[in-house]
PADOMI-700879 format. One line per field, with one value per residue (C-alpha): residue number from 0; residue in one letter; x, y, z. Coordinates in nm, 2 decimals. Layout:
N
resi = NUM  ... $
resn = A  ... $
u = X  ... $
v = Y  ... $
w = Z  ... $
//
This chain:
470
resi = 0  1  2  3  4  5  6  7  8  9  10  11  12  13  14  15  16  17  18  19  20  21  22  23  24  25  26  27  28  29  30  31  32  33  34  35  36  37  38  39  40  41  42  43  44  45  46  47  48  49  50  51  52  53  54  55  56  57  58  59  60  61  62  63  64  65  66  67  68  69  70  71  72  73  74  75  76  77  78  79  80  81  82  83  84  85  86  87  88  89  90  91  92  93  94  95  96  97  98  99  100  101  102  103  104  105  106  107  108  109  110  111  112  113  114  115  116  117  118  119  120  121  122  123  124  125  126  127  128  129  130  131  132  133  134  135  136  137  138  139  140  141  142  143  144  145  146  147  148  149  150  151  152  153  154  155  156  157  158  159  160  161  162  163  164  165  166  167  168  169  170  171  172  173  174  175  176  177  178  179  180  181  182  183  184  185  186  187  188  189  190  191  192  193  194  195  196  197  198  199  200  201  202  203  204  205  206  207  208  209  210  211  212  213  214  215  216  217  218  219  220  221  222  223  224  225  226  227  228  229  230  231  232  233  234  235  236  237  238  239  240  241  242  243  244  245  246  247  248  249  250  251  252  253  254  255  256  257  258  259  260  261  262  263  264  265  266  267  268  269  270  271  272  273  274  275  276  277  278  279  280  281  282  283  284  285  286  287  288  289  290  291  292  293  294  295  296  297  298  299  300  301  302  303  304  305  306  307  308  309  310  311  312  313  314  315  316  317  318  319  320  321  322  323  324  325  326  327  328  329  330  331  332  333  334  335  336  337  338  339  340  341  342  343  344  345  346  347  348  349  350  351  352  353  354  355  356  357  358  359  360  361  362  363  364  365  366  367  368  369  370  371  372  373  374  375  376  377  378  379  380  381  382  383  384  385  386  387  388  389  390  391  392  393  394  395  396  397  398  399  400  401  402  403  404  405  406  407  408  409  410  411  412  413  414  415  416  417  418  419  420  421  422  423  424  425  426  427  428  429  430  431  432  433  434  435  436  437  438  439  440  441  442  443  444  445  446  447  448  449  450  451  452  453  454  455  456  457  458  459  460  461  462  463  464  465  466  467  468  469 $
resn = X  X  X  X  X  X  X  X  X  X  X  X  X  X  X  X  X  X  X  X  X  X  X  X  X  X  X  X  X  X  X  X  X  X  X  X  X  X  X  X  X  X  X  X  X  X  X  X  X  X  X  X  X  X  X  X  X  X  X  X  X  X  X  X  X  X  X  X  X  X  X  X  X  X  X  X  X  X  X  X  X  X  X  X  X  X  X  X  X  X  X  X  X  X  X  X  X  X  X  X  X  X  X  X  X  X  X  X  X  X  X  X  X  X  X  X  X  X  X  X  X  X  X  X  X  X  X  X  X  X  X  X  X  X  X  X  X  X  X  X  X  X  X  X  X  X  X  X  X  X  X  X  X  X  X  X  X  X  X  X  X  X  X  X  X  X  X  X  X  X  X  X  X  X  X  X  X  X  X  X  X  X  X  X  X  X  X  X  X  X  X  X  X  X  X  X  X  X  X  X  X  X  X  X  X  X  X  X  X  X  X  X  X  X  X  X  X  X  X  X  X  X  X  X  X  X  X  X  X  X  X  X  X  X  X  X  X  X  X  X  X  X  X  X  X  X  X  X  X  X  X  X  X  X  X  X  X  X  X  X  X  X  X  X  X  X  X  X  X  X  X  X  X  X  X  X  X  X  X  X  X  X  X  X  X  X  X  X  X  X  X  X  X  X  X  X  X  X  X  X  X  X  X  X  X  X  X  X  X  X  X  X  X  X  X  X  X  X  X  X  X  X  X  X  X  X  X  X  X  X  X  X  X  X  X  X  X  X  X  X  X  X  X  X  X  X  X  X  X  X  X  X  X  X  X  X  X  X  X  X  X  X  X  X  X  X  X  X  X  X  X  X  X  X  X  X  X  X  X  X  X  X  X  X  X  X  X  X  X  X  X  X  X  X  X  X  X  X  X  X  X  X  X  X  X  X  X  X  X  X  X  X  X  X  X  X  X  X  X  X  X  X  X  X  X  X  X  X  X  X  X  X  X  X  X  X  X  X  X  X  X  X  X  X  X  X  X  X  X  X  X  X  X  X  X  X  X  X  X  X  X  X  X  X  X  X  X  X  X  X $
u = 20.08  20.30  20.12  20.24  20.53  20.70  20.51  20.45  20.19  20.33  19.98  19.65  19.52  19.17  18.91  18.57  18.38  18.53  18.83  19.17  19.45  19.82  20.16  20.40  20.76  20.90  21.08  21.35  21.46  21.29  21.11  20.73  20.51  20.10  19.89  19.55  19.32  18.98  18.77  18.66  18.33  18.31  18.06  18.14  18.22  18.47  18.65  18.61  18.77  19.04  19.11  19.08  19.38  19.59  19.54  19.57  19.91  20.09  20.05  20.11  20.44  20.48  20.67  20.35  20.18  20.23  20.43  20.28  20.54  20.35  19.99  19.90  19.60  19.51  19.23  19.00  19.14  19.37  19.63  19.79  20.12  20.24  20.46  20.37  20.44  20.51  20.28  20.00  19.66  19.66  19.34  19.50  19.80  19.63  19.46  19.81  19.93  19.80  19.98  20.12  20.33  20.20  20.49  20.39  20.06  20.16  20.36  20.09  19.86  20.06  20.16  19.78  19.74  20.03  19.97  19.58  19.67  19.92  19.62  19.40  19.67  19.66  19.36  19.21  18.97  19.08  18.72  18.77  19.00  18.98  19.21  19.22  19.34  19.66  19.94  20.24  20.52  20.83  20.65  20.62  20.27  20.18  19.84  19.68  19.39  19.33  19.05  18.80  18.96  18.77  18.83  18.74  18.45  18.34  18.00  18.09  17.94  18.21  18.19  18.38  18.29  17.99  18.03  18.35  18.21  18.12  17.71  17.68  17.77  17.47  17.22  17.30  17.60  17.81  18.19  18.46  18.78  18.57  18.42  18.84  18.85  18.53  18.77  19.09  18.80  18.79  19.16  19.18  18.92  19.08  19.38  19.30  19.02  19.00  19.13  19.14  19.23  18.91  18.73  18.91  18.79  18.43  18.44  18.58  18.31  18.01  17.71  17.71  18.04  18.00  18.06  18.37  18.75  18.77  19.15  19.38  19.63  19.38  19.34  19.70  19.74  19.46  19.62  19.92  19.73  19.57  19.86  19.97  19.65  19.76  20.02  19.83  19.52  19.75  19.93  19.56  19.42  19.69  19.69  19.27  19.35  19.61  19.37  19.09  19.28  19.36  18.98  18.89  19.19  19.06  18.72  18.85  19.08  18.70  18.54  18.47  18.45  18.82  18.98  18.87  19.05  19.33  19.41  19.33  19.44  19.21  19.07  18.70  18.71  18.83  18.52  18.29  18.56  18.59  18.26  18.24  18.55  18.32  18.01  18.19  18.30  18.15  18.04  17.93  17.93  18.26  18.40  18.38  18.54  18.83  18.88  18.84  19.07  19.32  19.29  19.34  19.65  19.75  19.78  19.90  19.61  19.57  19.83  19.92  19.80  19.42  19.42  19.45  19.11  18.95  18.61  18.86  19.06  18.78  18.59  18.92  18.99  18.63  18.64  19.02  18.82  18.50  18.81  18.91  19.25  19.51  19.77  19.52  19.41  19.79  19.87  19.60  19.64  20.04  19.96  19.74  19.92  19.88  19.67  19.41  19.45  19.35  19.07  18.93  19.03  18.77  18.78  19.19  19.16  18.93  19.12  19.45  19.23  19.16  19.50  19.64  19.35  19.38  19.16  19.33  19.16  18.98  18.59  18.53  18.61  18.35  18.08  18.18  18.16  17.80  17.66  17.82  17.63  17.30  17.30  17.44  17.23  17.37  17.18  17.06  17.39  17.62  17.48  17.46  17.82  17.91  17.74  17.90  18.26  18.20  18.09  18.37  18.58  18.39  18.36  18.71  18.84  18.54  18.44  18.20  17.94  17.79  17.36  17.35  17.58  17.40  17.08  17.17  17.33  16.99  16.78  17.01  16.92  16.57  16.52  16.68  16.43  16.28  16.44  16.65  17.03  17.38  17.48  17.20  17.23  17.62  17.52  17.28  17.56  17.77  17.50  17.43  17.77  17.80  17.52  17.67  18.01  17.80  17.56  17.70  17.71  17.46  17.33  16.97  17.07  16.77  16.75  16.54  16.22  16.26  16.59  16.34  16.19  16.57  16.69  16.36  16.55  16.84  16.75  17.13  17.07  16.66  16.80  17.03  16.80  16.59  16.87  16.99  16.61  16.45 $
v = 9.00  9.09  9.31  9.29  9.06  9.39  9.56  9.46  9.53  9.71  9.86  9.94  10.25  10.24  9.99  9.99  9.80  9.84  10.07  9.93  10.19  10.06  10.19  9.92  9.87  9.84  9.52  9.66  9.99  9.96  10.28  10.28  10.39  10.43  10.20  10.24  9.95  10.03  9.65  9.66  9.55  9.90  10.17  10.34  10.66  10.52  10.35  10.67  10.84  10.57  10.69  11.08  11.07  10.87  11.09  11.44  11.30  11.25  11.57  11.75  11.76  11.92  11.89  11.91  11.62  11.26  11.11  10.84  10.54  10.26  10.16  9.82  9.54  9.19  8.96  9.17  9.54  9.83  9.96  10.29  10.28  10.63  10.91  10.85  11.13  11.01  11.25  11.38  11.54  11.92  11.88  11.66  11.84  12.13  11.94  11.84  12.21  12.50  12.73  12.81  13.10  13.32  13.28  12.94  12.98  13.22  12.98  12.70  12.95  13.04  12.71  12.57  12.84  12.76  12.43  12.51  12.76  12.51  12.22  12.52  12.63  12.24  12.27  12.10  12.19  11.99  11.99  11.86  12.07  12.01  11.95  11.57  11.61  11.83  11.61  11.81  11.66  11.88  12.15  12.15  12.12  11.84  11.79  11.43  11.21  11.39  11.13  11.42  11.60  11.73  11.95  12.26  12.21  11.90  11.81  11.43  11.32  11.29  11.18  11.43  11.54  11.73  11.94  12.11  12.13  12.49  12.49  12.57  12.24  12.05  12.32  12.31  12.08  12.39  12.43  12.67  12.79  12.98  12.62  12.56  12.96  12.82  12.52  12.78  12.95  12.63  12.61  13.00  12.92  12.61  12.83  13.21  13.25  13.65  13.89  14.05  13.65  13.53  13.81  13.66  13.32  13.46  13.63  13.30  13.12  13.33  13.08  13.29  13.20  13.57  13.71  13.52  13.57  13.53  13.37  13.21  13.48  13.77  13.55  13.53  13.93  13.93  13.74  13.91  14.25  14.11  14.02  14.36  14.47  14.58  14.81  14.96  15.00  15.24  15.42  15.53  15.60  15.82  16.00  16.02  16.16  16.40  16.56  16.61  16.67  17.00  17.16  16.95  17.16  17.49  17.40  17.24  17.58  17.81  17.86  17.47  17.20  17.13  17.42  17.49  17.08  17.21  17.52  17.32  16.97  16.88  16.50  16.66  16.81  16.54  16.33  16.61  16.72  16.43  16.36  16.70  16.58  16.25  16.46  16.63  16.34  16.17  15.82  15.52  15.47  15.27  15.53  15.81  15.65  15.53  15.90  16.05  15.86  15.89  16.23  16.25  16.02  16.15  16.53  16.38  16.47  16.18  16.19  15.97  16.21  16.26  15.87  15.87  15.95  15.59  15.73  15.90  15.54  15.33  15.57  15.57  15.21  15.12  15.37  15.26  14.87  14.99  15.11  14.75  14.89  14.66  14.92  15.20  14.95  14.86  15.28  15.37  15.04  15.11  15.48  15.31  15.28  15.03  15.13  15.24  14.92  14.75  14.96  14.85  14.49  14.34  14.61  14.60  14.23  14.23  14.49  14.20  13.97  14.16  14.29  13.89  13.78  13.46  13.17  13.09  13.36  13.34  13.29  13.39  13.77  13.80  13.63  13.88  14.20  14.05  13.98  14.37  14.47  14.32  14.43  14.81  15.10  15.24  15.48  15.36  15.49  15.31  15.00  14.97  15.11  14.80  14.55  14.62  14.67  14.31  14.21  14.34  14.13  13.78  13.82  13.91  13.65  13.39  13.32  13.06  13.23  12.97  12.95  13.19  13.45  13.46  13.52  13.77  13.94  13.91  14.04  14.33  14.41  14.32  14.61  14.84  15.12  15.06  15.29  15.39  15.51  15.45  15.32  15.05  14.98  14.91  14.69  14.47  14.43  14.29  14.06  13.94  13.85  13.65  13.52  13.34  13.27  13.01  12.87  12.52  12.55  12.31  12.67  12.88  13.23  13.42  13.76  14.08  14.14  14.47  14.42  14.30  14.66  14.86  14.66  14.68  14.88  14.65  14.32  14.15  14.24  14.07  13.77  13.69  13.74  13.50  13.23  13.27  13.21  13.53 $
w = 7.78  7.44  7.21  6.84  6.97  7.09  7.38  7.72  7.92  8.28  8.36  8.27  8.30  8.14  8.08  7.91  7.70  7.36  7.46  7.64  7.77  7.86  8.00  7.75  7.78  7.40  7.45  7.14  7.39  7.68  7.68  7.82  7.58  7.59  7.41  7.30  7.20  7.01  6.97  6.61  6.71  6.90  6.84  6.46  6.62  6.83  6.56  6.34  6.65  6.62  6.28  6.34  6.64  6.39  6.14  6.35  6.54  6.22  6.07  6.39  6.55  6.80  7.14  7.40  7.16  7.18  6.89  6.71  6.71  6.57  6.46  6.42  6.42  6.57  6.51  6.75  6.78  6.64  6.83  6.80  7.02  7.10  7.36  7.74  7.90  8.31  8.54  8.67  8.48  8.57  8.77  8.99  9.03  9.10  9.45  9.50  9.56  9.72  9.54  9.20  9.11  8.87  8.64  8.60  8.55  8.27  8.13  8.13  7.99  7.72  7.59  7.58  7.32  7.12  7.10  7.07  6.77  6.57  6.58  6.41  6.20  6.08  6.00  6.30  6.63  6.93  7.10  7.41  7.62  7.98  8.29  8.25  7.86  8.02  8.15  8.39  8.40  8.56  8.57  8.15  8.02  7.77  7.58  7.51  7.35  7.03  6.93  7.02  6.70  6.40  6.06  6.04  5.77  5.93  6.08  6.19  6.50  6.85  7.17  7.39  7.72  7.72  8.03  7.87  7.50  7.39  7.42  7.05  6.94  7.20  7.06  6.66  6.57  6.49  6.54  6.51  6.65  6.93  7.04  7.17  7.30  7.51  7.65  7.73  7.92  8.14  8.15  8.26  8.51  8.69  8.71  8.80  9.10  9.07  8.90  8.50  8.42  8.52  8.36  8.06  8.14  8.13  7.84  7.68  7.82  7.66  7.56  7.27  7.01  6.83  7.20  7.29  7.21  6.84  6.76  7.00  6.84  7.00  7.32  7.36  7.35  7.58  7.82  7.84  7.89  8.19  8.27  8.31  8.41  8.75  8.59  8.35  8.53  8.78  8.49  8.35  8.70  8.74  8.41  8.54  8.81  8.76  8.49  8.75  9.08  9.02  8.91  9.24  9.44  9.32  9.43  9.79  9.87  9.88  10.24  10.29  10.55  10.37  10.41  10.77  10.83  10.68  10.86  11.17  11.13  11.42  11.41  11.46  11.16  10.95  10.89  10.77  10.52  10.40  10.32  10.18  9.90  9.85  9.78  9.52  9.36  9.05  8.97  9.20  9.55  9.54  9.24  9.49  9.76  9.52  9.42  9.74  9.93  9.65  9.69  10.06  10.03  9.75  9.96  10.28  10.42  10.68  10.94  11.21  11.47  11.36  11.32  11.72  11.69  11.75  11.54  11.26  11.24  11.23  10.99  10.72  10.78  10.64  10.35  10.25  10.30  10.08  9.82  9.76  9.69  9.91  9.90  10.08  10.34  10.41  10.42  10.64  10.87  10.94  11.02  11.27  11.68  11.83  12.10  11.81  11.71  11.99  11.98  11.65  11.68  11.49  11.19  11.21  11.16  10.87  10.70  10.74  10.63  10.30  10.28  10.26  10.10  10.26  10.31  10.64  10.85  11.21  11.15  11.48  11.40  11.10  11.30  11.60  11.33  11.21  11.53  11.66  11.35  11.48  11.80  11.81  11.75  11.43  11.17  10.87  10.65  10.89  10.90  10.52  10.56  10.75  10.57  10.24  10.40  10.49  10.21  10.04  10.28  10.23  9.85  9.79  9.99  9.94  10.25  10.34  10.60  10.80  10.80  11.13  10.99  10.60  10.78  11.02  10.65  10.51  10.80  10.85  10.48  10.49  10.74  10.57  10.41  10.04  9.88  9.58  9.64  9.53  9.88  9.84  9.53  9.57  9.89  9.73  9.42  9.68  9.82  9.44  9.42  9.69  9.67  9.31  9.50  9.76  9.50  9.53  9.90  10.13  10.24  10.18  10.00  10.07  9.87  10.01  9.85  9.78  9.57  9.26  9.26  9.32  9.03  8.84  8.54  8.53  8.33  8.40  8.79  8.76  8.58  8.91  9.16  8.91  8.94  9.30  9.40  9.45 $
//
């Protein structure tokens, strides 16, 4: 079939009731084009849609857009003949590869909010911002079907896809610039699993608009901080620390379980100094531990000879774990020998899996450190000790506990003694947070009772228990 006495049809790839989408060969040069048909006896808004991409296309030009390169009508339909760009929709590509550098993603990132921020520059939202609407071809990133497309001032009625359309618009009508920061969100989410990025994705993704990102301009400097974050982040920690490290080394050189491990260097001495610099410390659970063992490494405190000690190793290897800094748990781990290691198989093996943070880890070692968990006699400090170290592990790296193992989690907890404590509090954080990682997962999340009462002063904290079940 010949459309317009020009075009012919190679393929068709979409098909409803009123609306027809082809790949055409011009018959004039044969380049392959797409061609959209709209039936004029289609629904209003679809025709008005017709209208709206015609309109947007030939006052945008850029080189991620389609061109328009003719627009024409039969008896039955209009037709609006325009670039095809020859790939794949980014959600597809994104099944189609495990990985993607992060330069790339950058990249990608980058251009959806140029082109995003010349449409409002035109005067334009896009609306409907989603995987399926970005097309990669060659690694380059292209953006299609502007039919979604409105003015700025307007309130006309669209059909876009209401899973990716800001909330605002489903509640009230309403429509800014922040409805297309609430798409990037979806983009930034598809792209980044952890990490400052999907912070930023959140953030974009506020149900309220006066919370999110207000400009792409500000998103795009955004962005690049987060970009940087791990840079900056340990610039300012170390400007924070040198400022309190040495008040803390005046305090630690007095008659203290410190000093007396550093005239002796002797591996029995090692864990009750420590814990005497982490009592000092300010902050969280978790905040502590990050200073504290910044401190120690920081001093050269930790050598390889009190880490012969299996009780020192093992007691290190979980704080430099409960850190979640990758770069202590790779230290402390290579000072590690290897008959230590041996020793601590199962912890050595967790603290890999966190340094790789890998999805292609040995299950059989975190259901061995769980059921170890349930069956030794531990005090009440080290088994909440445990618990969060591996829940530090499985959240990081999102593992997927299977029924047995998430119950024997939440019985372990539900033991544990009503009361109120950084440690616990910390803990049941962690358990929270998983618990919203496997929401979607065929699996029952059940939350201790006594977490409604620790978190009774925290409305955020009462809210998630509220939506994970509890």
């Amino acid at each position: 079939m010949i459309l317009n006495d020009r075009y012919l049809i190679q393929e068709q790839i979409q098909k409803s009731s009123w609306i027809n989408v082809y790949v055409v060969e011009d018959q004039l040069t044969s380049k392959l084009y797409i061609a959209k048909e709209v039936l004029k006896e289609a629904n209003p808004i679809l025709i008005h849609q017709f209208h709206v991409e015609v309109d947007v296309l030939s006052q945008l030009e850029h080189k991620h857009f389609p061109s328009i390169i003719d627009v024409f009508e039969t008896r039955n339909s209009m037709i609006l003949i325009e670039t095809y760009f020859k790939g794949i929709d980014l959600g597809q590509w994104l099944l189609k590869h495990d990985k993607i550098s992060q330069k790339l993603k950058k990249k990608w990132i980058l251009d959806c909010i140029d082109m995003l921020q010349h449409i409002h520059e035109k005067g334009f939202l896009y609306i409907d911002l989603k995987p399926e609407n970005l097309i990669i071809v060659d690694e380059e990133i292209y953006l299609i079907d502007f039919n979604a497309c409105l003015e700025k001032t307007s309130h006309q009625a669209i059909l876009a896809s209401k899973v990716n359309m800001a909330p605002e618009f489903l509640e009230t009508g309403y429509l800014d610039q922040t409805s297309d920061i609430y798409g990037m969100g979806g983009i930034l989410l598809a792209l980044y699993s952890r990490g400052p990025c999907r912070k930023l994705a959140q953030k974009c993704r506020d149900t309220l608009p006066s919370k999110r990102i207000r400009s792409m301009k500000q998103l795009k400097r955004c962005f690049l901080l987060c970009c940087r974050a791990k840079y900056i982040l340990s610039i300012i920690i170390c400007i924070l620390l040198s400022v309190f490290l040495f008040s803390l080394l005046f305090r630690y050189t007095l008659a203290t379980p410190l000093s007396k491990y550093l005239d002796t260097k002797n591996s029995s001495d090692l864990i009750s100094a420590y814990q005497f610099t982490l009592n000092q410390a300010e902050g969280t659970y978790q905040q502590k531990v990050q200073d504290t063992l910044y401190l120690w490494i920081d001093n050269g405190w930790i050598s390889t000879s009190v880490l012969e000690d299996e009780k020192v190793a093992r007691f290190l290897l979980k704080q430099a774990i409960q850190s979640q800094n990758i770069s202590w748990c790779s230290y402390i781990l290579n000072l590690l020998n290897d008959d230590v290691k041996d020793q601590l198989i199962d912890l050595v093996l967790l603290t890999n899996v966190y340094i790789e943070q890998t999805q292609n880890i040995q299950y059989e070692h975190i259901h061995r450190f769980l059921n170890d968990l349930k069956t030794k006699t531990l005090s009440t400090s080290q088994k909440m000790e445990n618990m969060f170290l591996i829940l530090n592990v499985i959240n990081e790296c999102e593992i997927i506990l299977k029924q047995q193992d998430l119950d024997i989690l939440y019985k372990l907890q539900s033991n544990l003694p009503d009361q109120q404590n950084e440690i616990l509090r910390s803990l049941a954080n962690a358990y929270l947070s998983y618990g919203l990682i496997i929401q979607d997962e065929d699996l029952e999340f059940k939350i201790p009772s006594f977490y409604t009462e620790l978190f009774k002063d925290d409305l955020e904290k009462l809210e998630i228990i509220q939506f994970l079940g509890g």
